[in-house]
Structures are given as C-alpha cells and as structure tokens.
N, C-alpha and C positions, 0 to 999 in steps of 0.2 A: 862601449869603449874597449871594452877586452878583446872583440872580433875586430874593431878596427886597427886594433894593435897590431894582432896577429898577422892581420892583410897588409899593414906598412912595413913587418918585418919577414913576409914570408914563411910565418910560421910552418905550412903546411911541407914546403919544399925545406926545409933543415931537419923538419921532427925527428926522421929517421937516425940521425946524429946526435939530438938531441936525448931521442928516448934510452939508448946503449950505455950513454955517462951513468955514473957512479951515481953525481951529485943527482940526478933527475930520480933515479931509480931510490935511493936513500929517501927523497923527499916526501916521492909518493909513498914510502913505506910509512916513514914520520907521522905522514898527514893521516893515513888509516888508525894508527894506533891513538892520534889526537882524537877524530871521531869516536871509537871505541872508547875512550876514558869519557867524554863530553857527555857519552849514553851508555856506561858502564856497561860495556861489555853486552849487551840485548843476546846474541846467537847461544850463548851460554846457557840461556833459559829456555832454547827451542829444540824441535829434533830438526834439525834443517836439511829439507832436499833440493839437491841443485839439479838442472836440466840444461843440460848443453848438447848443440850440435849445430848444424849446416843450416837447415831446414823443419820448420814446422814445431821451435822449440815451444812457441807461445799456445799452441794448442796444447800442447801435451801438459805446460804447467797448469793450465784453465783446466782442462778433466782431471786432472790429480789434486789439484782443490776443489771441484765440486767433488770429490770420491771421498775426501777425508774428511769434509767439512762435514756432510752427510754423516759418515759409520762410523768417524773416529773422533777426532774434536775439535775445538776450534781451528782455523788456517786463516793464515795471510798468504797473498799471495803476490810476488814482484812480477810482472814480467811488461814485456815492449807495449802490449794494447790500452793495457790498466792494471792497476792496482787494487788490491781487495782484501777487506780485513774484515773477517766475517763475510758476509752477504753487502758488504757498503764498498760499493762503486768508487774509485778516484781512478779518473782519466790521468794517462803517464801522456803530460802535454814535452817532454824533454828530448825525446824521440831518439828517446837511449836504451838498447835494450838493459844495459846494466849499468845502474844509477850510481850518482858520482857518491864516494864513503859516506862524506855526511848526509844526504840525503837517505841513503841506504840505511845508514843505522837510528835516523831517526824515524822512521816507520816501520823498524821494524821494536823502537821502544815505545813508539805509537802501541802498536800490537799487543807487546807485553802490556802495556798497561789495560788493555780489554781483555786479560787473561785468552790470550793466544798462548796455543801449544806449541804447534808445526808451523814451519814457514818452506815456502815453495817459492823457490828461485830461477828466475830465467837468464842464464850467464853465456856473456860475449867472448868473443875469444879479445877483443878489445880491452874489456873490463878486467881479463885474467891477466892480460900483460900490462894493465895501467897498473896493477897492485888493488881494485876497487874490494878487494875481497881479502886483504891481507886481516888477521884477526877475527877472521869468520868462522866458527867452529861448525863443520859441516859432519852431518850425519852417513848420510846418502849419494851417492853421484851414479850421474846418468849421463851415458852417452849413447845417442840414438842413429849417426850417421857423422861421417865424414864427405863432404863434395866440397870443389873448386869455389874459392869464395874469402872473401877480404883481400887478397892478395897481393891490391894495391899496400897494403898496410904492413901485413907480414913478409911479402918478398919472394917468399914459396912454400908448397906445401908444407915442410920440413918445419917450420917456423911454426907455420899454423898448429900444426900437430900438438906440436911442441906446448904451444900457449893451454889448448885444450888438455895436456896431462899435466902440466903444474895442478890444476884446480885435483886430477885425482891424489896429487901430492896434498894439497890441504886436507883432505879428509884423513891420508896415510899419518897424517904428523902431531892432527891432533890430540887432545885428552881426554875426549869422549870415548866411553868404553865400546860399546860398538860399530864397525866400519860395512857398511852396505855397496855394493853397487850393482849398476845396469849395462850389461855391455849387447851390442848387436848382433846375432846371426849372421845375417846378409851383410853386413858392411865388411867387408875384408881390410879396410885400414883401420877401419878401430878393432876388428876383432884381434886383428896380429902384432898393433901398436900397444896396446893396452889390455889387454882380458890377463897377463899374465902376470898382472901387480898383485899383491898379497892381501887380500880383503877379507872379513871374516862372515859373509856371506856376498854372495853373489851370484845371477841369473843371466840366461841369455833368453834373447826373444826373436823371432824370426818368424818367415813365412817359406824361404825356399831350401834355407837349412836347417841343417839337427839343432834343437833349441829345447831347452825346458820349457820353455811361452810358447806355442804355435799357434798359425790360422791355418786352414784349408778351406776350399769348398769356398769360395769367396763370387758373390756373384754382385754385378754395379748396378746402380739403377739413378737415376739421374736426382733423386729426392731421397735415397737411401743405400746401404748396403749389408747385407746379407756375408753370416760367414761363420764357422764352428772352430771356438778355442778349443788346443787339447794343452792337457796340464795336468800332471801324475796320473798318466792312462784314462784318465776321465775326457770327454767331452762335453762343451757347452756351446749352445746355438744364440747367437748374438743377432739384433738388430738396431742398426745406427743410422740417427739423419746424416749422419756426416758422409758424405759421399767420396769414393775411391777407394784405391787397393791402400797406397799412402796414409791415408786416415784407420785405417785397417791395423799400420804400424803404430801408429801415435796412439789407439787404445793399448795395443800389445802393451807399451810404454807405459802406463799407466796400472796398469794389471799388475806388471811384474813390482810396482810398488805393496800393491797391496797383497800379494803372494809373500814378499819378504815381510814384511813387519804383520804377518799371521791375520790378516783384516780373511773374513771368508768372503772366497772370489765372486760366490754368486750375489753376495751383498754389494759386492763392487762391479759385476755387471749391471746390475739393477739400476744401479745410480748412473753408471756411465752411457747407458744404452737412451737417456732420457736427453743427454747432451744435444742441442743444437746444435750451435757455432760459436767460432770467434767473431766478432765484426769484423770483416772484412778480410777473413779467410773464406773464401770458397762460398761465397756469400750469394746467395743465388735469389733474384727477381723475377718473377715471370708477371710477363704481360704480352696479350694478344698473340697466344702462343710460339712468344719469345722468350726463351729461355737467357737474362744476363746476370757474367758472374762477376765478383769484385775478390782479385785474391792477390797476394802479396808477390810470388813468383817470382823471388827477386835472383837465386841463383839457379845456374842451368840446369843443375836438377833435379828443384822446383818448379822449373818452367818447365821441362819436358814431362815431368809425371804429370802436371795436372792438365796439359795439354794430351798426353796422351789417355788419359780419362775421358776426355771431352771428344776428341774423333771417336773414341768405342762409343761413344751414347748417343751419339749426332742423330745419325741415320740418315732421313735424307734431306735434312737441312745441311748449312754451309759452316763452315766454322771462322768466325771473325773474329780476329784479335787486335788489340788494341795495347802498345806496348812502348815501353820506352826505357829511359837509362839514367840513372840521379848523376850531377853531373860531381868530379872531384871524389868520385869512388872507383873500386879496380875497373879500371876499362880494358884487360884482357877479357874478360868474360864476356865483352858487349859484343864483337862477330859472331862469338859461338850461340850466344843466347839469341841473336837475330835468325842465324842461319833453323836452329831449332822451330823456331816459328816458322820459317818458310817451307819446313818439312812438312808441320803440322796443318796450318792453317790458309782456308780458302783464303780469303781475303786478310793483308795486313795492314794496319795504321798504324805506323812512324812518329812519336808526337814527343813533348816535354815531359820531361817528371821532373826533379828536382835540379835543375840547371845552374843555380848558385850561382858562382865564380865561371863557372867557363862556358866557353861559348856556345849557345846552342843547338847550332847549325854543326859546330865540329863534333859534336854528339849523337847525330842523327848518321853523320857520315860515316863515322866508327863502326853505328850500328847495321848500315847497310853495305859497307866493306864486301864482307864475303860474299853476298849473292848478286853484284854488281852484274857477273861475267853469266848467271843463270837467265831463264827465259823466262823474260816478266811477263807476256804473254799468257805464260799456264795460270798465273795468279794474278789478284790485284793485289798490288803492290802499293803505298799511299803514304806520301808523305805529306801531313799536318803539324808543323810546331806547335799553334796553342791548340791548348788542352781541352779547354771547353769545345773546341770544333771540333775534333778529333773524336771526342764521345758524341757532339750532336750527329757528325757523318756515320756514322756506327749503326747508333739507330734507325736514322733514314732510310740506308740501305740493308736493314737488318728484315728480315721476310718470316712468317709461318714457320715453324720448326727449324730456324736456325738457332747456333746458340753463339754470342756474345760475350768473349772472356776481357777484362778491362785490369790486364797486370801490372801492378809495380806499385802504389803509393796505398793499397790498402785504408787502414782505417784514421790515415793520417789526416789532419785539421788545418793543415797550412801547408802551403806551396811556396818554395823557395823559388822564387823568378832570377832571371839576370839581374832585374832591378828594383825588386820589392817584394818583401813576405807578403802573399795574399791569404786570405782564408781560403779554405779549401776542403771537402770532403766529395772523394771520388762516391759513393754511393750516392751523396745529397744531390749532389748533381744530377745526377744519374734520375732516381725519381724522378727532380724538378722537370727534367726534358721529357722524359715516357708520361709525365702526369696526363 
C-alpha cells in the first residue's frame, strides 16, 4: 500500500523538495531518537566502526568482522549482503545498504543481548542524509574512495561529499572518549576533502602514495593475489583468494583497523589471508575451462577496475560481458559505464537488471548512447532484455579460456520487472544453465 501511494502521488519526482523542508528533516531526526529510546540507546555499549565509500564497502566490513571476531571479540556486523552476529548468517532481504533506524537498532540490541562488543557498519551516502544514523555513537570512520555515483539522488558531487562528511561529524561530536579514523592515499577527494578533521588518531593507506598502510610488489593471478605490506619500516608478504589490485585495497582497509586499536598485524594477516569472498563479489565459477564471474560493478569505477583485472588475466581467451542498468537510479552514469565496457570487452550483452517503473527498452538505449557512432564491427555488440537469455547466450557462446563477467545485481534474490517481483539469483541461475 505504501509503494502504491508513493506511485499515485509521484513520490519519487517531488522527494528532492521534499527532503530539504524543515518538517521532513525534524521528523527523520524524531523518528531516530524514537528508535534509540525503544532499544535504549544499543551504540552506547559498542565500539562502532563505520565503513563508507563508492565501491567495495561490503567486502571490506565482511574482513573486518572476520579480523575482530577471530583476535578480538565478539562483532556484529551490518552491511548490503548479510547480516552477522557472531558467526550466525541473516540474509539483508531489504536491499538497503543502510537499514531503516528501527531496524538498525534493533539488531544491534539483538547483539547486545549476545554480549557483542564491536559492531561493524556498512553506511550509504543515502542513509547519512535520511538521518538513519542520527544517535549512533560511533567510534571509528572509514573512508576508502570517492567515485561518481548516486547522483541521481544527491545532484552533484559536492552534495555527495558533503553527505559522506556529516557521518565523520558524528564521530567528531560525540561522547565517546576516543575518535579514530581511516582516510585514503590514492583517492585525492577524500584525501583533500577530509584527512584534515581533527581526530585523535588516524592513518592513511595506499598503494601509489606516501601512506603509513602500503602494498608493493603486487602480482594477479586469476584465483589469488600476491603482494608485500610495509608498516613501520617492517615488511609482510601477503596471500589472498581475493583477486585484484582493488581487493589489495579493501585488505589495506581492513589492516589499518587493526593497526589503530593495537590488534598485532601479523595476527590480523593471518585471519584476513584465509578470507574467500562475499557472494557475489568477484565470485568466480569455473567449468569446462571457463572461467565465470558474478560481481556487483555497479559504479564506473567498479566496473572499470574489475574489468580491467579480467583483460590482464585473459590471455588468449575473449572477454564477455554481460551488463545492465537498474532502472529509476542515476542514469548519468549509464553511457559512461556502457562506453567502459566497449573499451574493455570482446563481446557485450545489453540485458535487464532492475527495470522497475521505467521503461526497459529506454534503459538499454541510455546504455548504448555513446557507442552508437563506434564500429560495431570490431565487437559483438548484443542486445537481449530478458535476463535469463542474456546469461543462457553468454554461455553458449562462451569457448576454452574465455572468461565471463555477469555485472550488476550480484547476490541479490529478487528481480524487479516492469510487472512483477520475480525471484531471482544471478549465480543460481547461472549454475542451473552450466549444470
């Protein structure tokens, strides 16, 4: 009833006017302080680390709860894939990366009542300007990158930015004796926007810059990577399933936690070096020496680093990608993100992700804008709307040492159609057809 309200009055097309009022902005504060009193306060009893940026926030909260849970003590942890309190699995079916107040504080007094310590948070730039975090006593903040993304929502970078440094204002304002944070080397907008807040520790981490955290020596390999942290003149040789230079950072990210609150780092290799995956991050299948991946990719990028990962390890197979564009989200991004793929990849498939409200066909055309005027010729170029065909075409023509990337809905369980939620898991699939 609540979405069909929204759809008879427009909701989506007013919000922007909407969210700026007094009244709206008061409410959501209201309503935060209502949850807080409902579950007294829960953050109060935690050391809470937040993890915010562009790209790849959800891995990086998954290794910093298996790091703590392991050498330090209990963790829950929020973030977009799942939920986790202690070692016990709950699937986030809300397909939010940051959960609405009462939601939020009721798992995290879930938590407290299993004698949880630390909570590990995955935060939206969405969630910072709804208020979902107002009365969050946060310990820690972490910011791993800046790129183009939400836009439809915030308007312009400036905005974006902006939403992302209130959150290092909550940590700045509140009554928890000590103030931590995580700022990036290589990212030149968070280094320049934010490293110069006043925090009572804080690290940088990097790979091409001067950084207390570094990597060198970084070598890919298609099922692992290879690479030597240095950290107060010492070096440590690392190996990880997680594949890529990108995944490289997401440990860094993870490290520089356990550097700050005195965890010893080789104890925190140890545990991080055993890490798999997220489902449906960088998810990789092989069969009949076909290599296919399932990975979220949703901003350009994310799409261009894990794409450019996958042309270095190719070799002399082709590179087939399989992509699309959720529909009633920034659709600036969608030419650039198309045109990206046409750099990277042999063959492209054109298909549905989350089409919702708008039309699907006007979706695909967004998407292939930019390279209309290039020579379709050098590539296949392929346009499939459904989805299910899109990934059976894939395989079909997927050969020997090619490798298969299938970006954009990750480890999500339902598909929003023009005209009806179906169930849906891009992996399940995916097996059922290779079976």
């Amino acid at each position: 009833m609540k979405e069909l309200i929204k759809k008879i009055i427009a909701y989506d097309r007013i919000y922007d006017t909407i969210k700026t009022s007094f009244v709206y902005q008061a409410w959501k504060r209201f309503m935060a302080h209502i949850a807080n009193l409902i579950y007294w306060y829960p953050s109060r009893d935690f050391f809470i680390i937040w993890v915010t940026w562009t790209n790849w926030k959800t891995t990086v909260v998954n290794l910093i709860h298996k790091m703590l849970s392991e050498r330090v003590s209990s963790t829950v942890m929020v973030s977009t894939a799942a939920i986790k309190i202690w070692d016990k699995e709950i699937v986030n079916e809300k397909k939010m990366t940051s959960l609405d107040v009462f939601d939020l504080q009721s798992i995290l007094a879930t938590a407290r009542s299993q004698w949880c310590k630390i909570a590990v948070l995955e935060v939206s730039s969405h969630g910072i300007d709804q208020y979902r975090f107002e009365w969050v006593d946060f310990d820690f903040a972490m910011l791993t990158n800046i790129t183009h993304d939400h836009l439809d929502y915030h308007g312009n970078m400036d905005n974006y930015i902006n939403a992302k440094k209130k959150l290092f204002k909550y940590v700045l304002r509140n009554k928890k004796p000590n103030k931590y944070a995580v700022f990036p080397a290589d990212d030149r907008i968070g280094r320049e926007r934010l490293e110069d807040m006043a925090f009572d520790k804080k690290i940088t981490f990097g790979i091409k810059n001067s950084a207390i955290l570094r990597a060198e020596n970084i070598i890919e390999k298609i099922d692992n990577t290879e690479f030597d942290i240095l950290y107060l003149w010492k070096s440590y040789h690392m190996v990880t399933y997680l594949p890529g230079t990108y995944n490289v950072y997401n440990i860094l990210s993870a490290l520089s936690v356990a550097v700050q609150i005195w965890l010893d780092i080789e104890q925190a290799i140890s545990s991080l070096q055993w890490f798999r995956w997220v489902s449906g991050r960088m998810e990789r299948v092989e069969k009949d020496w076909i290599n296919y991946f399932v990975d979220f990719a949703h901003s350009p990028d994310a799409l261009e680093k894990t794409l450019t990962f996958l042309q270095d390890i190719k070799k002399d197979g082709k590179l087939i990608v399989v992509w699309w564009a959720p529909g009633n989200r920034d659709k600036l991004k969608r030419p650039d993100m198309w045109t990206i793929v046409y750099n990277y990849a042999d063959v492209m498939i054109a298909t549905d992700d989350d089409p919702d409200t708008e039309n699907r066909v006007k979706i695909i055309d967004q998407l292939t804008e930019k390279i209309r005027d290039q020579d379709w010729t050098i590539k296949q170029v392929l346009i499939v709307p459904e989805r299910y065909l899109a990934i059976k075409l894939a395989t079909d023509i997927a050969r020997p040492w090619d490798i298969v990337m299938f970006a954009g809905k990750w480890h999500e369980t339902v598909q929003l159609t023009n005209f009806w939620k179906r169930k849906w898991n891009d992996k399940d699939v995916l097996l059922d057809i290779i079976k």
